[in-house]
HTML snippet that shows the backbone in 3Dmol.js (N, CA, C, O; Angstrom):
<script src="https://3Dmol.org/build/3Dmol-min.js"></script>
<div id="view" style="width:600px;height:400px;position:relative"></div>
<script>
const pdb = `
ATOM      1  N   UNK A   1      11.952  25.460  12.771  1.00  0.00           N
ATOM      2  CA  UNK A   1      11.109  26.411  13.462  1.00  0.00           C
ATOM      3  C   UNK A   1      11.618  27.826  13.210  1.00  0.00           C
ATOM      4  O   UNK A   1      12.829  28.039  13.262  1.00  0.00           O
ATOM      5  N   UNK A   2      10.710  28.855  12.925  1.00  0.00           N
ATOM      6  CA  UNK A   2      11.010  29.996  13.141  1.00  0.00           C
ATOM      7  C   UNK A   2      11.387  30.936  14.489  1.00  0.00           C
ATOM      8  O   UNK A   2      12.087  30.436  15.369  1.00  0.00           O
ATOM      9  N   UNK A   3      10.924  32.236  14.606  1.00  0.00           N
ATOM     10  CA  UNK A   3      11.196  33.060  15.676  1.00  0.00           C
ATOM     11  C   UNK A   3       9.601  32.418  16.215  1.00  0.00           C
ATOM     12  O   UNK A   3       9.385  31.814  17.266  1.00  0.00           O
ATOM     13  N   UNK A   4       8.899  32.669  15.447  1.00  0.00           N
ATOM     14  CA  UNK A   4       7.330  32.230  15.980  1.00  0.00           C
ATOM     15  C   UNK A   4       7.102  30.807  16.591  1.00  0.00           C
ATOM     16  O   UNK A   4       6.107  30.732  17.311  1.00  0.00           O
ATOM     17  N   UNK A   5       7.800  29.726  16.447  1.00  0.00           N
ATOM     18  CA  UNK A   5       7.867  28.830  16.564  1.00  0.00           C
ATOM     19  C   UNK A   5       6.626  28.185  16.083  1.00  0.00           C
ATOM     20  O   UNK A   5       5.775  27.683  16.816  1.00  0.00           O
ATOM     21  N   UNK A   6       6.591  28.239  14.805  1.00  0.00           N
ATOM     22  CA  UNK A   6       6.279  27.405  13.832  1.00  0.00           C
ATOM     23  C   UNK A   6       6.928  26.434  12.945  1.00  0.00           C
ATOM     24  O   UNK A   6       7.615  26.843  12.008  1.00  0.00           O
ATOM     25  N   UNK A   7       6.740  24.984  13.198  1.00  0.00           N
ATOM     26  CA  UNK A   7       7.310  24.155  12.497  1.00  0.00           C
ATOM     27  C   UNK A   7       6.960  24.081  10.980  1.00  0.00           C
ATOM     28  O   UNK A   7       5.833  24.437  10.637  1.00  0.00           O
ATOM     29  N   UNK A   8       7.883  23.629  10.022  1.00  0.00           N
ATOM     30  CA  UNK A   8       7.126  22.821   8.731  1.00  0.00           C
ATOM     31  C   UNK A   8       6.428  21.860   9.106  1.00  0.00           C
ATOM     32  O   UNK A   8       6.720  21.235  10.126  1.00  0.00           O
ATOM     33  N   UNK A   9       5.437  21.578   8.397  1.00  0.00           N
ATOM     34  CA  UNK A   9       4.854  20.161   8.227  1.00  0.00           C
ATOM     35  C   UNK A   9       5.449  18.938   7.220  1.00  0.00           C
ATOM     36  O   UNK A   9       5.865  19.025   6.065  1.00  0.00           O
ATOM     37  N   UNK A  10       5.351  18.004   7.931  1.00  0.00           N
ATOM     38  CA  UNK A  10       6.464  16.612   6.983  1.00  0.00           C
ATOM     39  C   UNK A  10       5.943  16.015   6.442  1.00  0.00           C
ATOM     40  O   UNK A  10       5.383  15.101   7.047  1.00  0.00           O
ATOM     41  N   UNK A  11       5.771  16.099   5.028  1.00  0.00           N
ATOM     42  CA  UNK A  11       5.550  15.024   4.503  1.00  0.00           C
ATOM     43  C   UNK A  11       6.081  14.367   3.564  1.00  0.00           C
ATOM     44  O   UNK A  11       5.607  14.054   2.472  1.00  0.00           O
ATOM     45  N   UNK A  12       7.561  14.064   4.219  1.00  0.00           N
ATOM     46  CA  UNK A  12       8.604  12.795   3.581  1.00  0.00           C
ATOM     47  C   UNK A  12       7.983  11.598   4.008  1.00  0.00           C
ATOM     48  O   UNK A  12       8.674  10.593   3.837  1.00  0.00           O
ATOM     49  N   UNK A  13       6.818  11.420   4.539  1.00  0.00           N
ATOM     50  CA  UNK A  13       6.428   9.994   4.449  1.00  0.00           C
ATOM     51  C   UNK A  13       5.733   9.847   3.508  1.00  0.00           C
ATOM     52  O   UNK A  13       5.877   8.733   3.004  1.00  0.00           O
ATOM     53  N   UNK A  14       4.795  10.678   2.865  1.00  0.00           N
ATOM     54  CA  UNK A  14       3.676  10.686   2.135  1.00  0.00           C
ATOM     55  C   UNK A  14       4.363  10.137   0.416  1.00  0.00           C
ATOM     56  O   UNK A  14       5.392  10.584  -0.090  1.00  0.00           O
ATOM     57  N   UNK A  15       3.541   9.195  -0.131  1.00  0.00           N
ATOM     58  CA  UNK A  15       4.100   9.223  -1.491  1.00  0.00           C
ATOM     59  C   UNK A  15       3.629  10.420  -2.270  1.00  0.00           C
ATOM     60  O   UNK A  15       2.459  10.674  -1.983  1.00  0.00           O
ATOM     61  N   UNK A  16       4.208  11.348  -3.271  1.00  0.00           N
ATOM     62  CA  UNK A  16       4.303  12.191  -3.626  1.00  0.00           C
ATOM     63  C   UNK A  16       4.477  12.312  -5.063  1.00  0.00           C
ATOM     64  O   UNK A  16       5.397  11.756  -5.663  1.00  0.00           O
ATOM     65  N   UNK A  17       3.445  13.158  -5.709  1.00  0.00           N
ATOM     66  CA  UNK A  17       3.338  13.598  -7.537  1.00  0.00           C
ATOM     67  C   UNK A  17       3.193  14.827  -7.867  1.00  0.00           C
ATOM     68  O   UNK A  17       2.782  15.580  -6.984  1.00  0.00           O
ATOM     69  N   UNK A  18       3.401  15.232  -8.837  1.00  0.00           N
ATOM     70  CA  UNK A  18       3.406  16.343  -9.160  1.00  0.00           C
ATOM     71  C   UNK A  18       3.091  16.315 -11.249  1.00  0.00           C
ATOM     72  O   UNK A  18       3.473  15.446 -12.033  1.00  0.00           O
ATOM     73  N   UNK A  19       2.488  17.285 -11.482  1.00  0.00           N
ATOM     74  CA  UNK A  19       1.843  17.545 -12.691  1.00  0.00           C
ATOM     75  C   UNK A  19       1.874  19.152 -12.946  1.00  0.00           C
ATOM     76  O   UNK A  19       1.770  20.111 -12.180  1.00  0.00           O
ATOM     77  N   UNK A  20       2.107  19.004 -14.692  1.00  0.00           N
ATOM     78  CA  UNK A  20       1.994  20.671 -14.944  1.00  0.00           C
ATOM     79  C   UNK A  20       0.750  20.678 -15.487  1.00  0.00           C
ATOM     80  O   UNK A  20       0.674  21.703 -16.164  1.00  0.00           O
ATOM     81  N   UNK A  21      -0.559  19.884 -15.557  1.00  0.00           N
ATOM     82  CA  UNK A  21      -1.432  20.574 -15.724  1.00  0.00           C
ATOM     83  C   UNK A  21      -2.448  19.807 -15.420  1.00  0.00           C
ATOM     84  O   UNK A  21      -3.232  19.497 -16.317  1.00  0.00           O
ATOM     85  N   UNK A  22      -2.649  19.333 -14.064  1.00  0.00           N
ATOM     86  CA  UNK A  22      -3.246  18.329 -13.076  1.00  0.00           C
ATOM     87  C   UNK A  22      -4.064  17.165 -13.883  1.00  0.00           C
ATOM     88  O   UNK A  22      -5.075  16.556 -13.535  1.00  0.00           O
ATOM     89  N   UNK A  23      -3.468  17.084 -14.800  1.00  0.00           N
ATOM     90  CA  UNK A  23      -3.978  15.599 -16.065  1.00  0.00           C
ATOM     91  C   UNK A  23      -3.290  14.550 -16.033  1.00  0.00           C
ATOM     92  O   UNK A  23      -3.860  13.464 -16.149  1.00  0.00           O
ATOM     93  N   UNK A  24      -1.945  14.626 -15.872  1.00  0.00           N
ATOM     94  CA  UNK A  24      -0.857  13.268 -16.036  1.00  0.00           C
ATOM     95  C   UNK A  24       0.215  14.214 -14.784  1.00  0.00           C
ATOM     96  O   UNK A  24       0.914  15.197 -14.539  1.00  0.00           O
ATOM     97  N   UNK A  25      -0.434  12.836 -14.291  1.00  0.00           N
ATOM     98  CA  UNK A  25       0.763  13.034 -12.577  1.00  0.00           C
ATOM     99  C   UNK A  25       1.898  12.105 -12.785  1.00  0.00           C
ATOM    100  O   UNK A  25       1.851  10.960 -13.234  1.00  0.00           O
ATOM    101  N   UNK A  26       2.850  12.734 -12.414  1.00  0.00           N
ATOM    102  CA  UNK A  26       4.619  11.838 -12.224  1.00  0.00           C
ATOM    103  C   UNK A  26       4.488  11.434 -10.784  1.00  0.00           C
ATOM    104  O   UNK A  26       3.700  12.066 -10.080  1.00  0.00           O
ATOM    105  N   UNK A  27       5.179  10.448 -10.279  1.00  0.00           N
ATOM    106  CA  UNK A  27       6.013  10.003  -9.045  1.00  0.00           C
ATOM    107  C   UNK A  27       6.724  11.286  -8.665  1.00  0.00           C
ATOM    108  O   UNK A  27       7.465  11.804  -9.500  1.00  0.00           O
ATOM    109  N   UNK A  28       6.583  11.763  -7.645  1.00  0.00           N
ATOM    110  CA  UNK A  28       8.280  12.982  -6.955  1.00  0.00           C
ATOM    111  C   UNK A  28       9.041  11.937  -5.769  1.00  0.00           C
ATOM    112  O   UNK A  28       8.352  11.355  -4.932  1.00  0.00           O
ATOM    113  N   UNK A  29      10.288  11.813  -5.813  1.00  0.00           N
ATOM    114  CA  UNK A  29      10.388  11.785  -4.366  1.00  0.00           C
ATOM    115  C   UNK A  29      10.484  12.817  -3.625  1.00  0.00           C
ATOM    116  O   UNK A  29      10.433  13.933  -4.141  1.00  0.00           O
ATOM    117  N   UNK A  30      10.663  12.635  -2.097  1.00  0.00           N
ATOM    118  CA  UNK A  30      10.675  14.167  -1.382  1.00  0.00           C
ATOM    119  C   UNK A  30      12.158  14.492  -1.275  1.00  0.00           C
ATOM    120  O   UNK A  30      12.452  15.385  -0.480  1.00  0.00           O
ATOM    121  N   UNK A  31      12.967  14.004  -1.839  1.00  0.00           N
ATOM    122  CA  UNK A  31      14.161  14.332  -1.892  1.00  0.00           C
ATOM    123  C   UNK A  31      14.342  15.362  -3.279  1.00  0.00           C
ATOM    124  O   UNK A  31      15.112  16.320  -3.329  1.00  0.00           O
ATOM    125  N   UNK A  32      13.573  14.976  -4.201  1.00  0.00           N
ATOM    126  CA  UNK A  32      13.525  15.838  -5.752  1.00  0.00           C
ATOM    127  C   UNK A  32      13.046  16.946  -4.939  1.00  0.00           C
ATOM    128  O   UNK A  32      13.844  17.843  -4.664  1.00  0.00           O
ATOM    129  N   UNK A  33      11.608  17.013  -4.435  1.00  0.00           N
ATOM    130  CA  UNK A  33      10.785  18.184  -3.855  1.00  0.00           C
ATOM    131  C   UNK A  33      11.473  18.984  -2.858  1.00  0.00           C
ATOM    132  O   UNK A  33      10.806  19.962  -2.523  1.00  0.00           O
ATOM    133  N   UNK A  34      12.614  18.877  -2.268  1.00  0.00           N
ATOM    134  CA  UNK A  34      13.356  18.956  -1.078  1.00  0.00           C
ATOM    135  C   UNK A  34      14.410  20.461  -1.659  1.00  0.00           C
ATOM    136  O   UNK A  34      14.651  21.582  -1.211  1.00  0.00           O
ATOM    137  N   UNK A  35      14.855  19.542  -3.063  1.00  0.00           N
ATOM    138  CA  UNK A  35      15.529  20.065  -3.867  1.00  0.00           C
ATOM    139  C   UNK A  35      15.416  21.362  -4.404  1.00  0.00           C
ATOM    140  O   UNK A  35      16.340  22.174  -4.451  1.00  0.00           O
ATOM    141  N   UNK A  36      14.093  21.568  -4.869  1.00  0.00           N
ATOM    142  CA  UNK A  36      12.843  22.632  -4.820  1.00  0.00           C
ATOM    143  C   UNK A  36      12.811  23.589  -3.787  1.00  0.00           C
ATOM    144  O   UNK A  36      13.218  24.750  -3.817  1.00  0.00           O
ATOM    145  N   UNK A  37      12.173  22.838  -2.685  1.00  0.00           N
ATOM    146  CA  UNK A  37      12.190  23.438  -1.699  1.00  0.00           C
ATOM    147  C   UNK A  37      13.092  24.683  -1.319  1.00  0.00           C
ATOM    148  O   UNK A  37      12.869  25.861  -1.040  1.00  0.00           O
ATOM    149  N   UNK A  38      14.147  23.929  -1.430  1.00  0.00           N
ATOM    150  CA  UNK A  38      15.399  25.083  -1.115  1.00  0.00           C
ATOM    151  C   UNK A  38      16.132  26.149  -1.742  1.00  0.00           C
ATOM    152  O   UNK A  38      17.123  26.826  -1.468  1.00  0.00           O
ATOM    153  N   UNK A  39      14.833  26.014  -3.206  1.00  0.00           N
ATOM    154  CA  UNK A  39      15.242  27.111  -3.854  1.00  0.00           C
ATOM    155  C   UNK A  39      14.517  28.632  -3.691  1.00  0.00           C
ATOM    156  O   UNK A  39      14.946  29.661  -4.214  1.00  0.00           O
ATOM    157  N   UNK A  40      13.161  28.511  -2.732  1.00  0.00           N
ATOM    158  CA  UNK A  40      12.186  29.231  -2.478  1.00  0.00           C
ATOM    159  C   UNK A  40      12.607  29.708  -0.986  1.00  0.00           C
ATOM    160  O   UNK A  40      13.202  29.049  -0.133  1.00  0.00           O
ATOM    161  N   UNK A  41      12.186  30.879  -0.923  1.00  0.00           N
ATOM    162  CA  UNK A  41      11.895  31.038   1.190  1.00  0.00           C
ATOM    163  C   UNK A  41      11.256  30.390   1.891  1.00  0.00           C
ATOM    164  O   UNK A  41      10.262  29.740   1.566  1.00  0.00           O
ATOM    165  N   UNK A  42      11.773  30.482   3.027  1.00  0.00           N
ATOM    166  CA  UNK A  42      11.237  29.493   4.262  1.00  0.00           C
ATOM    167  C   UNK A  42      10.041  29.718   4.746  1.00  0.00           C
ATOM    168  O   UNK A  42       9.485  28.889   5.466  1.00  0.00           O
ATOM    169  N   UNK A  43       9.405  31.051   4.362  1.00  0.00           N
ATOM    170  CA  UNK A  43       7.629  31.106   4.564  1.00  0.00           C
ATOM    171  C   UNK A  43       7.209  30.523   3.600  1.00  0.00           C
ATOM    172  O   UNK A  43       6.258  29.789   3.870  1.00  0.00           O
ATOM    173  N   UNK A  44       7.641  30.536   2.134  1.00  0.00           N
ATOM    174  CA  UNK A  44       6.802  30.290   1.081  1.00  0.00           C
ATOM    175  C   UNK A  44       7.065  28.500   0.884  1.00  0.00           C
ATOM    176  O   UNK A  44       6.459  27.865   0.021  1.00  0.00           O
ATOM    177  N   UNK A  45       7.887  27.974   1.674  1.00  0.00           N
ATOM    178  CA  UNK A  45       7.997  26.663   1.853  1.00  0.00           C
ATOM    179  C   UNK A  45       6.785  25.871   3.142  1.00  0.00           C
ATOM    180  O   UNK A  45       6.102  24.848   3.198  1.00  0.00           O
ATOM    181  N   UNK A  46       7.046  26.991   3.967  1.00  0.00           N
ATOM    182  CA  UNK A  46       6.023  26.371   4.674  1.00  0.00           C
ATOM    183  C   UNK A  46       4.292  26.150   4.504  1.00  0.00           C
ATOM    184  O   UNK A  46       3.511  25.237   4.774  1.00  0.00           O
ATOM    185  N   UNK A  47       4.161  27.703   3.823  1.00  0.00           N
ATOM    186  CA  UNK A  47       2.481  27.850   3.269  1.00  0.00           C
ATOM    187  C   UNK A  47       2.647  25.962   2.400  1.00  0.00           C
ATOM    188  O   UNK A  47       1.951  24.971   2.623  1.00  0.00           O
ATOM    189  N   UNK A  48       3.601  26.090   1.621  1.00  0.00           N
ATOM    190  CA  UNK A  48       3.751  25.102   0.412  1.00  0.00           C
ATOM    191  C   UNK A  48       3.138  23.397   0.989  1.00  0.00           C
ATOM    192  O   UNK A  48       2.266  22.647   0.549  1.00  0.00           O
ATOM    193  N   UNK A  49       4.037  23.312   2.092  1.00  0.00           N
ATOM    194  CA  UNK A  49       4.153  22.209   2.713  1.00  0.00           C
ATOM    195  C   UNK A  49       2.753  21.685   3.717  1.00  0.00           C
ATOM    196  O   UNK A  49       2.268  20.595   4.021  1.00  0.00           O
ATOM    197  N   UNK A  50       2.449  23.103   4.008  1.00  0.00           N
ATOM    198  CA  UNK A  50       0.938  23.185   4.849  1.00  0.00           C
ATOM    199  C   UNK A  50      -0.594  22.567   3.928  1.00  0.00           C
ATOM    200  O   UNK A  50      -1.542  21.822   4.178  1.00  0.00           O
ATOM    201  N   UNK A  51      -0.114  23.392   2.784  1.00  0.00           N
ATOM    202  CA  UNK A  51      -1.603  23.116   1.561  1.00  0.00           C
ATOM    203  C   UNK A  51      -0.911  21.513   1.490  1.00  0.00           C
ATOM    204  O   UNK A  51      -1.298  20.700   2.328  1.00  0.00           O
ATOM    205  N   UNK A  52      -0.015  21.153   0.599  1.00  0.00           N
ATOM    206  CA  UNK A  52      -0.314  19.622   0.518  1.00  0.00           C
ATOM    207  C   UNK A  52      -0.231  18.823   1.499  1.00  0.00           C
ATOM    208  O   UNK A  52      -0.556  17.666   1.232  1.00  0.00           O
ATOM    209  N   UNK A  53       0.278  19.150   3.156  1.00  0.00           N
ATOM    210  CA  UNK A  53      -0.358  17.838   4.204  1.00  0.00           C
ATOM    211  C   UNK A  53      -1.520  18.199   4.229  1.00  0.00           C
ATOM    212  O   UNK A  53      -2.098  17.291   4.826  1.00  0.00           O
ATOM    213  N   UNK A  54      -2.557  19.282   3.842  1.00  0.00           N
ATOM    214  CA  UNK A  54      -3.768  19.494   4.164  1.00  0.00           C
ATOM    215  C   UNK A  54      -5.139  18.537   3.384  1.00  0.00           C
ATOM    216  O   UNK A  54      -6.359  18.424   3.504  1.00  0.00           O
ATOM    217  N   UNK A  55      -3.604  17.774   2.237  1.00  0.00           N
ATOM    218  CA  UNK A  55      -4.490  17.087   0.972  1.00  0.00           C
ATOM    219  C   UNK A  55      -4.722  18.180  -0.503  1.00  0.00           C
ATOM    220  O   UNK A  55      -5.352  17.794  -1.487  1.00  0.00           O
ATOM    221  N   UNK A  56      -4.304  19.085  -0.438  1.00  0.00           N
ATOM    222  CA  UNK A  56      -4.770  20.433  -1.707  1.00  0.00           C
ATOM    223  C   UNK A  56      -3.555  20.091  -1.987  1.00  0.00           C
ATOM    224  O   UNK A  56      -2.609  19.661  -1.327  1.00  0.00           O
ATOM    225  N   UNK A  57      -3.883  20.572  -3.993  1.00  0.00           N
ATOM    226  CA  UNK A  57      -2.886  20.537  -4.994  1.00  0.00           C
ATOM    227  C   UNK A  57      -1.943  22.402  -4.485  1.00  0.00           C
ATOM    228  O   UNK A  57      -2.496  23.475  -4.246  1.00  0.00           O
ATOM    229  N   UNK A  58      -0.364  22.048  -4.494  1.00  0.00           N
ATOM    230  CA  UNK A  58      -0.034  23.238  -4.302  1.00  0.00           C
ATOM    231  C   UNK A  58       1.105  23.505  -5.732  1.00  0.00           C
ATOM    232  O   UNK A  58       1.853  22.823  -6.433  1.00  0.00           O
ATOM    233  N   UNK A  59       0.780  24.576  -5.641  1.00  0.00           N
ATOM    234  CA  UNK A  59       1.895  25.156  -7.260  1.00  0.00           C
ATOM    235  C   UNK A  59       3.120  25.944  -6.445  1.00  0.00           C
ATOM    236  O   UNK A  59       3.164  26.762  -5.525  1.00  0.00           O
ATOM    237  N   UNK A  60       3.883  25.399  -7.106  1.00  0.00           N
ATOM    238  CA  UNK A  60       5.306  25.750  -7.029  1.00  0.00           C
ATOM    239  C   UNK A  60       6.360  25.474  -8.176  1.00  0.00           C
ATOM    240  O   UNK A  60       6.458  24.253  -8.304  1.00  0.00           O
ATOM    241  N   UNK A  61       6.990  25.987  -8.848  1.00  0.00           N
ATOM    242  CA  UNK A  61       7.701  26.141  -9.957  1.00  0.00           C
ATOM    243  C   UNK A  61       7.633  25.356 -10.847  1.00  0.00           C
ATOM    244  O   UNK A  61       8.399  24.444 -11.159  1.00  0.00           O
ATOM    245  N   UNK A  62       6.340  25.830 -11.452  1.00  0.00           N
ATOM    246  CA  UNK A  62       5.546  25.705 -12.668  1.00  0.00           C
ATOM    247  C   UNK A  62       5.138  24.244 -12.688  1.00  0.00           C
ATOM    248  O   UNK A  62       4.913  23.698 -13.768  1.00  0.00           O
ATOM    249  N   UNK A  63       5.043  23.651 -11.650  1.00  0.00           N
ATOM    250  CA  UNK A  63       4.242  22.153 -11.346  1.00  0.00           C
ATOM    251  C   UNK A  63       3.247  22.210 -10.508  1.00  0.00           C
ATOM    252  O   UNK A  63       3.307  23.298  -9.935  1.00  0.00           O
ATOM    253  N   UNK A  64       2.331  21.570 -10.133  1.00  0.00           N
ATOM    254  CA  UNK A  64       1.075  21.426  -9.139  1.00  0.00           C
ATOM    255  C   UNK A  64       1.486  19.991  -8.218  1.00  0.00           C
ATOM    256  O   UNK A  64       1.490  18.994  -8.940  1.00  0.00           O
ATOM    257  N   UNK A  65       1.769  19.760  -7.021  1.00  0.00           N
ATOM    258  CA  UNK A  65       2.188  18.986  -6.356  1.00  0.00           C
ATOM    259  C   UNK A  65       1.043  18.463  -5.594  1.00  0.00           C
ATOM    260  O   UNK A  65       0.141  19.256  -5.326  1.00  0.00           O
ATOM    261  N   UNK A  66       0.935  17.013  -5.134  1.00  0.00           N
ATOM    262  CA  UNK A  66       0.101  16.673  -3.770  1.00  0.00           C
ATOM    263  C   UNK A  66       0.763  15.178  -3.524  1.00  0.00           C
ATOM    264  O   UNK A  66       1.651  14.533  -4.082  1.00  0.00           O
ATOM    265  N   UNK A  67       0.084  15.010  -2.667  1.00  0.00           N
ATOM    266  CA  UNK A  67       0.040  13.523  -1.963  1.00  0.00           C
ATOM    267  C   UNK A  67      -1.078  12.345  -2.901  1.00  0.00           C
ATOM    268  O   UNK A  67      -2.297  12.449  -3.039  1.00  0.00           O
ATOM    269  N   UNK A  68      -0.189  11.294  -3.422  1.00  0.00           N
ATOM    270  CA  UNK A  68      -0.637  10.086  -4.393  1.00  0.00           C
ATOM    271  C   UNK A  68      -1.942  10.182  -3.303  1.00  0.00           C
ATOM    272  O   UNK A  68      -1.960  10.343  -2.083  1.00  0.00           O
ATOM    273  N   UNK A  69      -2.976  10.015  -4.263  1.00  0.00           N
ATOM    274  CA  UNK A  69      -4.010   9.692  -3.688  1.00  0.00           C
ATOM    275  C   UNK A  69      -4.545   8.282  -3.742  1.00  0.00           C
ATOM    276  O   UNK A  69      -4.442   7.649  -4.793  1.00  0.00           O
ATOM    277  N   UNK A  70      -5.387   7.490  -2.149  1.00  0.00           N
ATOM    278  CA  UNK A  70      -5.708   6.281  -2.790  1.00  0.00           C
ATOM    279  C   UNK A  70      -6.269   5.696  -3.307  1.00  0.00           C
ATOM    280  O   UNK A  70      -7.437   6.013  -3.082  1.00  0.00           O
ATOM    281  N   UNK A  71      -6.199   4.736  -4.117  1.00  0.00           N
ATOM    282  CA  UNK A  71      -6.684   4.341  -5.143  1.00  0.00           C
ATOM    283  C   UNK A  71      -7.831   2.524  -4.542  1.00  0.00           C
ATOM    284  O   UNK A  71      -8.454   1.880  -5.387  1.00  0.00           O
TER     285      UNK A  71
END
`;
const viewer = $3Dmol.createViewer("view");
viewer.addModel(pdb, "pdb");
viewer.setStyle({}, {cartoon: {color: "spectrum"}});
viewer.zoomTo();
viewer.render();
</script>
């Protein structure tokens, strides 16, 4: 949480992919993405984390990330 008390949104449950050019998606775990995460600021993690529990592809260092969709 911030001063605002805004949480991140979690989605270490969600199975998780990521693609550099939304054609051929990889597996992420959220531990790889986590990894990521902590290389960016804590607003620009949260916008991040907000678009893909929302279901939207989000870009972050030079990949496009979302939640495996079902099949």
């Amino acid at each position: 949480m911030d001063r605002f008390h805004i949480k991140m949104e979690d989605i270490s449950p969600y199975p998780l992919e990521r693609s550099a050019d939304c054609q051929e998606w990889e597996d992420i775990s959220y531990q790889e993405l986590e990894e990521v995460l902590n290389t960016v600021s804590e607003e620009k993690a949260k916008v991040f984390l907000g678009v893909v529990r929302n279901g939207s592809f989000a870009s972050l260092d030079g990949y496009f990330y979302r939640i495996r969709p079902r099949h």
